[in-house]
Structure formats: structure tokens, C-alpha cells
N, C-alpha and C positions, 0 to 999 in steps of 0.2 A: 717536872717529871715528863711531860709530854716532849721536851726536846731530847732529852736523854735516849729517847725510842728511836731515832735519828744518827745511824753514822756520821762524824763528823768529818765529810769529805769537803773537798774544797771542786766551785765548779770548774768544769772542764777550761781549760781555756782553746779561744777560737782560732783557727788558722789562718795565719796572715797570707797576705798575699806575694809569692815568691815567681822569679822563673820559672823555676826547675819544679813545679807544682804537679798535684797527681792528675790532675784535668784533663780531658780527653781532646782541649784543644791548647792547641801550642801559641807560643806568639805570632809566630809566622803565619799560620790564619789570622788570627785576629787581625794582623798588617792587611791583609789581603783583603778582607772585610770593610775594612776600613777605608782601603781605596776606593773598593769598589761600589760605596755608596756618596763616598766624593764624588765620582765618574754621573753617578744617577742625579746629585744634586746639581752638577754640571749641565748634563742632557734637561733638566726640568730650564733651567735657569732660559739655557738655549729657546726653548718654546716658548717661554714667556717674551724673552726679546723679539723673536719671531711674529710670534702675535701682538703685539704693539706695532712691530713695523709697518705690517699688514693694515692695523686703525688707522694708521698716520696717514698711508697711502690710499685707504678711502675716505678720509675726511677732506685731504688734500684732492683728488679730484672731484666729492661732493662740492665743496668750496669753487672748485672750476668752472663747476656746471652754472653755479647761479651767477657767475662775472660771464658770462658767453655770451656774445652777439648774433645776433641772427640777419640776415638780408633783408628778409619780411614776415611779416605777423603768422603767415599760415608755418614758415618751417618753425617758429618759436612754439606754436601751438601743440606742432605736432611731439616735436622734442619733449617738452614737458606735459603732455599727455599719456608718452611713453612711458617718466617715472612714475608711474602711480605704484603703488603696490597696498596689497590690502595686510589691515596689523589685526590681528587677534585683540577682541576687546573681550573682559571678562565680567561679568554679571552676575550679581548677585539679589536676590527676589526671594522675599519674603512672602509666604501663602499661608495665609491660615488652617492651621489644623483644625481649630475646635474652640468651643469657649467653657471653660473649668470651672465650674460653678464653686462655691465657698461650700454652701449647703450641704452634698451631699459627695461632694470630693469625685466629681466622674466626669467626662469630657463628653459634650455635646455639639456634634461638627453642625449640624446647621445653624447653632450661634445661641444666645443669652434667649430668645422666646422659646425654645425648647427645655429650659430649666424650671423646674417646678416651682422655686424658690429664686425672683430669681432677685429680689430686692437685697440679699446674702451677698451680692456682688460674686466678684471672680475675674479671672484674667482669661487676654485670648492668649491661647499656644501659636505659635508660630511654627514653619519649618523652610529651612534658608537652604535654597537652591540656586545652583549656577549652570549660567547657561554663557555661551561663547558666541560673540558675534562678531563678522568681518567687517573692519570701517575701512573707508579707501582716504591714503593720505599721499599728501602732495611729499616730495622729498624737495 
């Protein structure tokens, strides 16, 4: 009884896909589209090559520098005192927050004798901070 409540229509069927379609865009864009992100994956490809060549050619005269002879000890010195450069070193430092007692469940920054209970145990909290330092390296 409850399907009888129900026109017995059949459903829509879906619109294939043709040329000559109602679409607001034609083939000839879509060609055009098409090209034009061949052209952009082209341009990418290009920089990528670019920048490799770039590595090659500082690796190839780092490489140079360590085969190089010098006259005497002071221009060697001076030479490679030249390359120094300083690298970003990155730090990471744990500092105590506090100690968290079990007992009464609240945080006590100057540590486990400040806890009334304090045989209940509990954990220290921590809080992880970074800090950046310059180290000087030879190349």
C-alpha cells in the first residue's frame, strides 16, 4: 500500500557527454586550457633543471677548493678562514613548570616540598622551549 502512494515514474536519465553540449564552455577552451598548463608544467620542469644545475656547479667548485694548493701556510690559512659561515643551530630545553602532586591534583612550581601530601607521589610538568644558536663551520 505504501508504494502505490508513489507515481510509478522511471528516473531521469543523466546527460552524456557530447560536443555540441549546453555548457558554457566550448572545446576550444578546454584545448586552450589544456595547453596552457602543459606550458606551466614546462616552465616548472625548466626550474627544477635550473636549480640542479646551480648544485652541481657549487658542489663542483666546493670540491675545488679542498684539491687547491697553496705557496705557503699563511695564504692557506687565510683562504680557509675565509669560508667560515655560521649555520643556525636549533635547541630545544626542557624547564620545569611545576610538580603535580597525585593528592590534591594542583601544580606546585617550586617542586614536591611544597606539597602537603607529598608521599601520594606525582609528576614534574615540563615546558619545551627553543632557542637558536649560531655554530661556526668550516665548509
Amino acid at each position: 500500500k505504501y508504494l502505490e502512494k508513489f507515481p510509478h515514474e522511471k528516473p531521469l536519465k543523466k546527460n552524456t557527454f557530447t560536443l555540441n553540449n549546453d555548457s558554457s564552455n566550448n572545446v576550444e577552451d578546454n584545448l586552450k586550457a589544456l595547453e596552457q598548463s602543459r606550458q606551466n608544467v614546462s616552465n616548472e620542469e625548466k626550474k627544477t633543471a635550473l636549480q640542479h644545475e646551480k648544485e652541481k656547479k657549487a658542489l663542483k667548485f666546493i670540491e675545488d677548493t679542498r684539491n687547491k694548493t697553496f705557496s705557503n701556510n699563511q695564504e692557506a690559512r687565510k683562504f680557509f678562514g675565509a669560508l667560515k659561515i655560521l649555520i643556525p643551530q636549533v635547541i630545544q630545553k626542557k624547564v620545569p613548570v611545576g610538580w603535580r602532586c597525585n593528592a590534591y591534583d594542583c601544580t606546585h612550581p617550586g617542586g614536591t616540598h611544597e606539597c602537603a601530601d607529598p608521599s601520594s607521589g606525582g609528576v614534574w610538568i615540563y615546558e619545551t622551549r627553543t632557542e637558536n644558536s649560531f655554530k661556526q663551520v668550516e665548509i
